[in-house]
TORTI-279447 format. One record per residue (C-alpha): z negated, x negated, y; residue number from 1; chain; residue in one letter. Coordinates in steps of 0.2 Angstrom, whole numbers, plus 5000, padded with zeros to 4 digits. Each point is the difference from the previous one (the first is absolute). Layout:
residues N
pz; px; py; nr; kette; rest
Z; X; Y; NUM; A; A
...
//
This chain:
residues 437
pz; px; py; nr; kette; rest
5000; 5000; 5000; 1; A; X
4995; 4984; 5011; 2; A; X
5017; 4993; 5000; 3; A; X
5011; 5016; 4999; 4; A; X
4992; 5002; 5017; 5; A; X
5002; 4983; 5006; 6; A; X
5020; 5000; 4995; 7; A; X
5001; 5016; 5010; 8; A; X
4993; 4993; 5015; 9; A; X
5012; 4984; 4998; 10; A; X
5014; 5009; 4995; 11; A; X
4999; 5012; 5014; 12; A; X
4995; 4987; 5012; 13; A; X
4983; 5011; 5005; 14; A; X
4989; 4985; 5008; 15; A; X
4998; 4980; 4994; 16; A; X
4984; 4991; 4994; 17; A; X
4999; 4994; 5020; 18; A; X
4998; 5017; 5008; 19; A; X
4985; 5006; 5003; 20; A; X
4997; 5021; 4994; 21; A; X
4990; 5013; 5004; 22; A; X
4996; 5011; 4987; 23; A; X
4998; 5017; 5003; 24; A; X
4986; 5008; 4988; 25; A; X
4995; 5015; 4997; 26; A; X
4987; 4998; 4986; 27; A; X
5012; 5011; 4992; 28; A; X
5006; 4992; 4980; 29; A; X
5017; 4995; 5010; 30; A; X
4995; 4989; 5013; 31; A; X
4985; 4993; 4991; 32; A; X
5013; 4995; 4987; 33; A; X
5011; 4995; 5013; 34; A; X
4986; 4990; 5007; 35; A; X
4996; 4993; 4984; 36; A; X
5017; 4993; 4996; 37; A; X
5002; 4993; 5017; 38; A; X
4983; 4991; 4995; 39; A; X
5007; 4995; 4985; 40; A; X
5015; 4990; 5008; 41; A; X
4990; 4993; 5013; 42; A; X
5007; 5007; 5013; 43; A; X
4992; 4998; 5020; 44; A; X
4996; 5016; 5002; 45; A; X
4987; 5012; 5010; 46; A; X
4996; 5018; 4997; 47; A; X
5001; 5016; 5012; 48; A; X
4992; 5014; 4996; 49; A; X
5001; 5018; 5010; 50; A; X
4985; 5012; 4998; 51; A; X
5009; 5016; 5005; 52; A; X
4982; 5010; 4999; 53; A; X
5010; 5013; 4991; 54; A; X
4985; 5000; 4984; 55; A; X
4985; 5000; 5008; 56; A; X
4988; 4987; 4990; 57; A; X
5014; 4996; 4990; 58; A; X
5011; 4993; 5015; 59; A; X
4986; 4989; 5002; 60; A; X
4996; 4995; 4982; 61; A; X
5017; 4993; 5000; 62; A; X
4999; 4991; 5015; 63; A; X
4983; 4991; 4992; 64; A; X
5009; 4998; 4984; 65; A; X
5014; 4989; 5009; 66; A; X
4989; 4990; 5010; 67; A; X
4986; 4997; 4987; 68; A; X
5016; 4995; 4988; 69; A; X
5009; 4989; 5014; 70; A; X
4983; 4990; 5004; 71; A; X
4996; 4997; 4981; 72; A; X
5019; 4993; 5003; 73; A; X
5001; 4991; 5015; 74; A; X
5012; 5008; 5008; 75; A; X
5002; 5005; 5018; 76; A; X
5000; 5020; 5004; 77; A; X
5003; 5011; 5013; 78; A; X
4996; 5016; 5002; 79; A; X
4999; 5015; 5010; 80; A; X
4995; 5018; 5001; 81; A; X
5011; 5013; 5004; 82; A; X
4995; 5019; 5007; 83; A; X
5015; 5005; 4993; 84; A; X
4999; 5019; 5000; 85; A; X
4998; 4999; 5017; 86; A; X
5015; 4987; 5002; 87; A; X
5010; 5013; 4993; 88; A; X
4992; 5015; 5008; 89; A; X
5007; 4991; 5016; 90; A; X
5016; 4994; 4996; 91; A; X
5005; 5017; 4992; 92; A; X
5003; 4994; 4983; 93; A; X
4995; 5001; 4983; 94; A; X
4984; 4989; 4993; 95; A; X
5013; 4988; 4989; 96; A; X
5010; 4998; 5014; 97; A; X
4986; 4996; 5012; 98; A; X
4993; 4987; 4987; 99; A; X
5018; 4990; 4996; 100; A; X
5001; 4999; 5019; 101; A; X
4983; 4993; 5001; 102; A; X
5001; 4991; 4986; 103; A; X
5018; 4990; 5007; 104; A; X
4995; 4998; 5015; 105; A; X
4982; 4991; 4997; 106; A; X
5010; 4991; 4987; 107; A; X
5013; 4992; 5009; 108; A; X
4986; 4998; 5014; 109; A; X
4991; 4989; 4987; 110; A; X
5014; 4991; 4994; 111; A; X
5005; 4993; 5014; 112; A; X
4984; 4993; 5010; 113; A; X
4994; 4995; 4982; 114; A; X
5018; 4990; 4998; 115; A; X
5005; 5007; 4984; 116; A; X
5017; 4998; 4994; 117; A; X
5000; 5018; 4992; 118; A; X
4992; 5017; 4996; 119; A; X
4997; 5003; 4981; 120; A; X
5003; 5019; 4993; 121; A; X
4992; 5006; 4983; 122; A; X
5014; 5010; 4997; 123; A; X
5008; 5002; 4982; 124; A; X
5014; 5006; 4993; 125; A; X
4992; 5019; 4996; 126; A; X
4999; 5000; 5017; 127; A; X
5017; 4995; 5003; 128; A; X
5005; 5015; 4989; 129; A; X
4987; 5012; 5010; 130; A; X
5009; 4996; 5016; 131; A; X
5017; 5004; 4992; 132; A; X
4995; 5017; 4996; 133; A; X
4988; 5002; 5016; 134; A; X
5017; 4997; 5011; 135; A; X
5011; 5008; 4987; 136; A; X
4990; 5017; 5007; 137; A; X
4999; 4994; 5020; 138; A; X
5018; 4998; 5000; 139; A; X
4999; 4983; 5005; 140; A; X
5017; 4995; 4995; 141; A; X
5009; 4984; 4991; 142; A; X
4989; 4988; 5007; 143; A; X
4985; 5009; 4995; 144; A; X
5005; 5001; 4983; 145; A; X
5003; 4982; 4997; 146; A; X
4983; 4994; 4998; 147; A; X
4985; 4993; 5009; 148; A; X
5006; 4983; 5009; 149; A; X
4993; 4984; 4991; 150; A; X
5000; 4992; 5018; 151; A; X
4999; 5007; 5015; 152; A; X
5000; 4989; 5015; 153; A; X
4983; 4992; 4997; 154; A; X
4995; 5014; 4985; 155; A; X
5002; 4996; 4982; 156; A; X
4996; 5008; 4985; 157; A; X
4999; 4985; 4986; 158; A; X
4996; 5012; 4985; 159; A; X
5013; 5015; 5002; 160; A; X
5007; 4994; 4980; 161; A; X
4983; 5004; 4994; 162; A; X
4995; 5019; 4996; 163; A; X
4983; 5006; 5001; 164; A; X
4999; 5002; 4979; 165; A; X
5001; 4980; 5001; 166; A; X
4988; 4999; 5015; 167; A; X
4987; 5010; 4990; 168; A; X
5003; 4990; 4984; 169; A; X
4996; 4984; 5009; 170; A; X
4988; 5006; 5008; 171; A; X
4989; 5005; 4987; 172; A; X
5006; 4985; 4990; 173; A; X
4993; 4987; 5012; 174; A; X
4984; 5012; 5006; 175; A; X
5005; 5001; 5019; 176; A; X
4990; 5010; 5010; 177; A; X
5005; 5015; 5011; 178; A; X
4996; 5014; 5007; 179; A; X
5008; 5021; 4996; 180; A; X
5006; 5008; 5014; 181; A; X
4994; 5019; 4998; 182; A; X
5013; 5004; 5011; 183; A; X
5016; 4994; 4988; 184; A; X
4994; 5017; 4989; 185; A; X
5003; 5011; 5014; 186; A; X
5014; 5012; 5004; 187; A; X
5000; 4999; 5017; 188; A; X
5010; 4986; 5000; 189; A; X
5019; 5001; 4995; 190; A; X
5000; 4985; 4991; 191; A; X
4985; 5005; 4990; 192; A; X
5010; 5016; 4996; 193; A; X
5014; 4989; 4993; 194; A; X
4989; 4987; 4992; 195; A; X
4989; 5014; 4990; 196; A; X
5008; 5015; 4997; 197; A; X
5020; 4998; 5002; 198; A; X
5003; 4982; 4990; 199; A; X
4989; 5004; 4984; 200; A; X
5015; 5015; 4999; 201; A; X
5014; 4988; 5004; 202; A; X
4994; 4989; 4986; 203; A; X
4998; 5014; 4988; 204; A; X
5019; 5001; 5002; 205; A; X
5003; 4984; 5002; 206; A; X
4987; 4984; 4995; 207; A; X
5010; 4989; 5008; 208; A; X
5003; 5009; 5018; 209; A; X
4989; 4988; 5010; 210; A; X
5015; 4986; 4992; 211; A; X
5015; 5012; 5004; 212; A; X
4994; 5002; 5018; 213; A; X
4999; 4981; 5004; 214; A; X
5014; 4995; 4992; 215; A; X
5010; 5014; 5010; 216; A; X
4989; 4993; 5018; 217; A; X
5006; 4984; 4995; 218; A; X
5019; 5009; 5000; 219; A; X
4994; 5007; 5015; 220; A; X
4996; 4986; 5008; 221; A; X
5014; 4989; 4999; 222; A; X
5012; 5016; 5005; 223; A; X
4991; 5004; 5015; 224; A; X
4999; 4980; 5007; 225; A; X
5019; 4998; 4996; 226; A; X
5001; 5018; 5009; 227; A; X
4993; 4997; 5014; 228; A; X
5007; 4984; 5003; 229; A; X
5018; 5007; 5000; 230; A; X
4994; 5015; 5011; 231; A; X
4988; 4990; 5010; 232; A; X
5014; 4988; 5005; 233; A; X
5011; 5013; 5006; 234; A; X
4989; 5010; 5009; 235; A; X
4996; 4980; 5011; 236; A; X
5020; 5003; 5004; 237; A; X
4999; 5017; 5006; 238; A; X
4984; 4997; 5011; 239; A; X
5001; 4998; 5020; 240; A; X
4983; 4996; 5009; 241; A; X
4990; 5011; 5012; 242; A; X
4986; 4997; 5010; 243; A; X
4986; 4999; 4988; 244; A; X
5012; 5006; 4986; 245; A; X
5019; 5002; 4992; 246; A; X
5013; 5014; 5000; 247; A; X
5014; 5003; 4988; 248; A; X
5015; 5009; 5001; 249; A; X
4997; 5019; 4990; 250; A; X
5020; 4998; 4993; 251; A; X
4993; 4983; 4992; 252; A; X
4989; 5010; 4990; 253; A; X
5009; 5012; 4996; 254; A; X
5015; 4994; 4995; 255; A; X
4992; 4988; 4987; 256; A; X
5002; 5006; 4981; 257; A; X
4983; 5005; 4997; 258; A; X
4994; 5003; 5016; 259; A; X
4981; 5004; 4994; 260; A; X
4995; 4986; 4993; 261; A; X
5004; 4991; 5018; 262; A; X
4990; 5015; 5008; 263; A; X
4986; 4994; 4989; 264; A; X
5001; 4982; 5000; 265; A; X
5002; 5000; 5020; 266; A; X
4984; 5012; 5002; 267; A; X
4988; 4996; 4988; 268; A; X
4996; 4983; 5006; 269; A; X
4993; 5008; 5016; 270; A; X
4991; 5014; 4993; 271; A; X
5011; 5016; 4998; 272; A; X
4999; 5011; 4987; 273; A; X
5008; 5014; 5001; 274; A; X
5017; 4994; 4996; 275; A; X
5011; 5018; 4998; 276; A; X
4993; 5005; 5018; 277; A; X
5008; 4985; 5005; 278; A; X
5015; 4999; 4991; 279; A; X
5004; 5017; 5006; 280; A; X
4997; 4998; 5018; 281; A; X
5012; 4985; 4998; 282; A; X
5014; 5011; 4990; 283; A; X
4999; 5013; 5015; 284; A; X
4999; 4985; 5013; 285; A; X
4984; 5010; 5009; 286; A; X
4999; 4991; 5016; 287; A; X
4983; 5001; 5008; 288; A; X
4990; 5001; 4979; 289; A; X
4985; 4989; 4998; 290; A; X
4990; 4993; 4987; 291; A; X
4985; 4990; 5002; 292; A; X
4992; 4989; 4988; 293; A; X
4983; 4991; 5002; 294; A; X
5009; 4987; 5010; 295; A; X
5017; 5004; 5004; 296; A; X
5011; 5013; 5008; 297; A; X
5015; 5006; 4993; 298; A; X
5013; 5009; 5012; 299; A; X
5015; 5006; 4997; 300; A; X
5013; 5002; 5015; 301; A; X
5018; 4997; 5007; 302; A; X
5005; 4996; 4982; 303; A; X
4988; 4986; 4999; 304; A; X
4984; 4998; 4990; 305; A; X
4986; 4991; 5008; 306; A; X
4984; 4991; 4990; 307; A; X
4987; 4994; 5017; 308; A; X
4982; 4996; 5000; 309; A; X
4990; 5015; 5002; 310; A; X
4984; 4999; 5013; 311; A; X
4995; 5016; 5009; 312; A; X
4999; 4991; 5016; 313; A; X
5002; 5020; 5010; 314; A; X
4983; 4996; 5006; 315; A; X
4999; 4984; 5005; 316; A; X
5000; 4994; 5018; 317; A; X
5002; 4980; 5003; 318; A; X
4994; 4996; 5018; 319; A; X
5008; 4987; 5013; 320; A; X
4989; 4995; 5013; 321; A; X
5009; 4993; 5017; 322; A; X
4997; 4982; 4998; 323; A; X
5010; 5001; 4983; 324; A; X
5016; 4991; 4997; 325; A; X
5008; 5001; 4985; 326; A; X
4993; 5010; 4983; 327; A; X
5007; 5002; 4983; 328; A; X
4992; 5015; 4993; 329; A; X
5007; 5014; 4998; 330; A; X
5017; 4992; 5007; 331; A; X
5004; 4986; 5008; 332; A; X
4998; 5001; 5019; 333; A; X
5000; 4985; 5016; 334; A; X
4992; 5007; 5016; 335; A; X
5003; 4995; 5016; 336; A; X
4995; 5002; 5021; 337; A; X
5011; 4996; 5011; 338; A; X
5002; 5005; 5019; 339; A; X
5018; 4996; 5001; 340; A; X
5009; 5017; 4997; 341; A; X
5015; 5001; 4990; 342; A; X
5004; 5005; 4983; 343; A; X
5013; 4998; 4986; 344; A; X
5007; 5018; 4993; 345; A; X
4992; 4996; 4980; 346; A; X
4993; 5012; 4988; 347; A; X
4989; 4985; 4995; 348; A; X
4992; 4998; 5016; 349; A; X
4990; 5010; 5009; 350; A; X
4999; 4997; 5019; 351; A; X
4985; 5011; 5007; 352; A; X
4992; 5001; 5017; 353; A; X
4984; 4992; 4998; 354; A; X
4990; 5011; 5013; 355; A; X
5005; 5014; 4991; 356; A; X
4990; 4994; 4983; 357; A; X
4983; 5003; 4993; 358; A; X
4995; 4987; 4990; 359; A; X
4994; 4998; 4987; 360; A; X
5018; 5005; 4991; 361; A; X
4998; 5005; 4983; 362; A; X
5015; 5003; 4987; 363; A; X
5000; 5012; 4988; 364; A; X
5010; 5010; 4986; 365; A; X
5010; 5015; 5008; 366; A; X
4995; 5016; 4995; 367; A; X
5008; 5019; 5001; 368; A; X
4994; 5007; 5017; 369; A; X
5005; 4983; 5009; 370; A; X
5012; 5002; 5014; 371; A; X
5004; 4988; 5016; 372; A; X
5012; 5002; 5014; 373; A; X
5014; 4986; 4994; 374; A; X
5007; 4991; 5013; 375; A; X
5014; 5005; 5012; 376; A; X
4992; 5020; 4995; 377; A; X
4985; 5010; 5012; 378; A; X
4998; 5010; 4984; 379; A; X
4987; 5000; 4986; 380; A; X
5009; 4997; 4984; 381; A; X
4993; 5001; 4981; 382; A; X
5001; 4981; 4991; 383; A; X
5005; 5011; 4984; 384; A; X
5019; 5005; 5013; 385; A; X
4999; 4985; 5008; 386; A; X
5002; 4991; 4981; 387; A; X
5014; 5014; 4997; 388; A; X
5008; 4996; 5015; 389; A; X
4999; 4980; 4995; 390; A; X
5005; 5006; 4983; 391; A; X
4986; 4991; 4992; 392; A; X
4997; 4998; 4981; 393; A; X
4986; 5007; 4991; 394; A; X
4997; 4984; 4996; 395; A; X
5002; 4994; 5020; 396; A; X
4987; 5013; 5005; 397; A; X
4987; 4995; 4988; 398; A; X
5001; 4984; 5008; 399; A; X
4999; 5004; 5016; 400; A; X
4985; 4996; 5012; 401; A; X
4996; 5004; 5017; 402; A; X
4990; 4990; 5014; 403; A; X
4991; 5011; 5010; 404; A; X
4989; 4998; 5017; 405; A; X
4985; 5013; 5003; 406; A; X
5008; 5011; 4982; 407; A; X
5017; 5002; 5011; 408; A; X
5014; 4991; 4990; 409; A; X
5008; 4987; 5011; 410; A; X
5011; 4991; 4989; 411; A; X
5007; 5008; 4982; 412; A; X
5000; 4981; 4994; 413; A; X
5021; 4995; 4997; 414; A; X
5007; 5016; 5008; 415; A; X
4995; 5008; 5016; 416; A; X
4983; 4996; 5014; 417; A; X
4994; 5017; 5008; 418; A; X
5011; 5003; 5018; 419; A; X
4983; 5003; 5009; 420; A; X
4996; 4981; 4996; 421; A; X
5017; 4991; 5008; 422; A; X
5002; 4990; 5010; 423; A; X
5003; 5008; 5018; 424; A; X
5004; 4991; 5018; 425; A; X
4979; 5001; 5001; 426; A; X
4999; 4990; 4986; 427; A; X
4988; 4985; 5006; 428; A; X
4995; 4992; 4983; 429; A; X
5009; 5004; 4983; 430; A; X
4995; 5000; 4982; 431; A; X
5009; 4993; 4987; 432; A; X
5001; 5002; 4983; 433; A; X
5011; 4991; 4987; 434; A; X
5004; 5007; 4982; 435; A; X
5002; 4984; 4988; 436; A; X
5011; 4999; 4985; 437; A; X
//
């Protein structure tokens, strides 16, 4: 078991014998096998341990357990204790989401001001074959079908080849201590579902599932790297950058063989999910239809698609005090006071009769509602015409922002400044601000 392990690792090029791991342990029979093995090959490793304070005493029992067993060792630890209910209460989320977010987070906190070369997973191949089936009903597509990663940026998972049958026979075998999880008998979990009640059916048909399934991951796997390797390619081609995003043309998607397979390997990556909504708003070219994800905005418009950050900055106000000269946030602007009047007709300069401001400016998102009077007019005007008028983009409009003096707009920043702020014949002192590229 020992050196079927120790192939996998070099065969798979997991980590050397110069890297320094930390192991994440559980108390569970996986990672204290895991941990034992690492042990075994004399690996430089430390342990991390999460108490989730999911099981009362037992949450804590488990943490003793670890640090009793990694002591007795000599082996550093760290630790920490998580309210995780309430984590997840905030964060809207279910309780095994709250804790992997938790739980990668301190991780990766760990590794790197402990200077370890990697993270090391307990998962093993029934867990691989959970995962296939738990995505199978999420509809997580080909990528989730094709197994958990063996290495992951600095993840890896050295005993994925070993099930947990094996793990239990070595571990009685070589009397290695761990702790039951009361939660693993559990149906409130669906993994727990899968693990205890669907599989014992699937091996009444079929002993041999569990080997069916990985051998079809591996399948899987291959396919879907080779996949998305040709598709991933070709989408690079057909990108154009945005601010803060891409866009692609909706013919180039449409007119490909298989067009689905690009709608989902273009949108999953950022988050989407509900792929036929968005195929369909693409087939019917639905200007003005948007899908968010957690971090990203779709739009669809003017026969493009668009794929940009996604920050709801609606209510934020940045303030520029006089004596500024140049900021960077939001956008890109140079300010400057002169007292010799003249100005150059450019929509990326604003020329503003100083008297006439309130400082401090502040720029903001525009918002429906806003209107200004647009220079050469002694009429109020809506932004949401004026942008009709300017024949602005969805797109365009979402990236507007305005500068504004005592909440009147003075300049819509790139476009138009507000008449009532022009430079007149009175004009003593002028204000001037520069839009960088």
């Amino acid at each position: 078991m020992i050196n079927k392990i120790k192939q996998y690792i070099s065969k798979n090029n997991l980590f050397s014998s110069n890297d320094k791991l930390l192991v994440a342990v559980s108390a569970g029979i996986d990672s204290m096998f895991l941990l034992h093995v690492l042990m075994k090959l004399d690996y430089k490793i430390e342990v991390i341990h999460c108490n989730f304070s999911l099981r009362a005493a037992e949450s804590d029992n488990d943490q003793k357990f670890i640090e009793e067993f990694t002591s007795n060792n000599n082996i550093k630890i760290h630790v920490k204790k998580f309210d995780t209910s309430r984590f997840a209460k905030k964060e809207k989320i279910s309780t095994q989401m709250a804790a992997r977010d938790l739980r990668y987070e301190y991780f990766e906190e760990i590794r790197s001001s402990s200077n370890c070369n990697y993270i090391v997973i307990a998962h093993n191949s029934d867990d691989d074959v959970e995962t296939f089936f738990i995505n199978l009903l999420r509809g997580s597509g080909p990528k989730g079908l094709s197994g958990i990663r063996k290495k992951i940026n600095k993840i890896v998972r050295p005993i994925l080849s070993v099930s947990r049958n094996d793990i239990h026979n070595y571990v009685n075998l070589n009397n290695i201590y761990f702790r039951e999880d009361s939660s693993n008998l559990s149906s409130d979990y669906v993994r727990n579902n899968f693990r205890n009640k669907i599989f014992p059916l699937l091996s009444d048909i079929n002993p041999s599932f569990k080997k069916t399934i990985l051998n079809q991951i591996k399948i899987l796997d291959e396919f879907y790297q080779m996949h998305s390797h040709v598709v991933g390619e070709d989408l690079d081609h057909l990108k154009s950058k945005v601010k803060n995003g891409f866009k692609i043309k909706l013919s180039d998607i449409l007119f490909k063989k298989f067009p689905m397979v690009y709608v989902y390997e273009l949108f999953h990556q950022y988050g989407f999910k509900d792929f036929d909504s968005i195929y369909l708003a693409i087939k019917a070219k639905e200007s003005g239809k948007v899908f968010l994800s957690d971090n990203f905005k779709l739009l669809v418009d003017r026969g493009y698609i668009y794929i940009i950050e996604h920050y709801n900055l609606n209510n934020v106000t940045y303030k520029i005090d006089q004596n500024v000269k140049e900021i960077f946030n939001p956008v890109k602007l140079k300010f400057l006071v002169s007292s010799k009047i003249a100005f150059i007709k450019n929509s990326k300069q604003a020329f503003l009769d100083f008297d006439k401001i309130i400082f401090p400016l502040n720029i903001r998102k525009w918002q429906n509602g806003d209107s200004f009077y647009p220079l050469g007019m002694k009429n109020k005007k809506k932004l949401s015409n004026f942008f009709i008028d300017e024949k602005l983009s969805l797109y365009d409009k979402d990236n507007v922002w305005l500068l504004c003096s005592n909440n009147n707009i003075i300049w819509v920043i790139g476009y138009r400044i507000d008449d009532r702020y022009k430079l007149t014949d009175n004009t003593k002192k002028m204000y001037i601000a520069n839009l960088l590229n």
